[in-house]
C-alpha angles and dihedrals in degrees: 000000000000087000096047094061086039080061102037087051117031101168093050094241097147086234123109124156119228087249098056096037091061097038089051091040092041093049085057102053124085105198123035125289122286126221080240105056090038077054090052098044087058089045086058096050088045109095104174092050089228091136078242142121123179120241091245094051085041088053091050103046096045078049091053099039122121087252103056116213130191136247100261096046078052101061084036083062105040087047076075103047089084089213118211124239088267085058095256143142140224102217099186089062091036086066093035093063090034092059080048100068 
């Protein structure tokens, strides 16, 4: 983990963007991605460590991904996301039930 965020950030800044941070991550993984390091990759964007993503960061980052998806793969996913009422996202259970499908 430790050389994929010396990857993702070179100059040591403490800021990499969700893009960057799975291409470099994915670039560096043999087999397909596991429920577990999807999980970890969200652990490292969640500063404030409350397992959450809110459903507009979520949307942006599933529309600025290396894989691009459209609009309307977008809004199939995030029917899925099951929001809060503070508009967030579990994002453990939000893989959970994409692996799923």
């Amino acid at each position: 983990m430790d050389e994929i965020k010396r990857q993702a950030d070179p100059n040591d800044s403490g800021i990499v963007d969700f893009p960057t941070f799975l291409t470099v991550y994915g670039n560096n993984l043999r087999d397909p991605i596991s429920e577990q390091e999807i999980i970890k990759a969200f652990e490292e964007l969640d500063e404030n460590k409350r397992g959450q993503i809110s459903v507009k960061k979520l949307k942006h980052l599933m529309s600025s991904c290396a894989e691009i998806m459209d609009e309307e793969e977008i809004e199939k996913m995030l029917h899925y996301a099951q929001p809060d009422q503070e508009g967030n996202v579990n994002y453990r259970e939000f893989v959970r039930t994409m692996m799923a499908k």
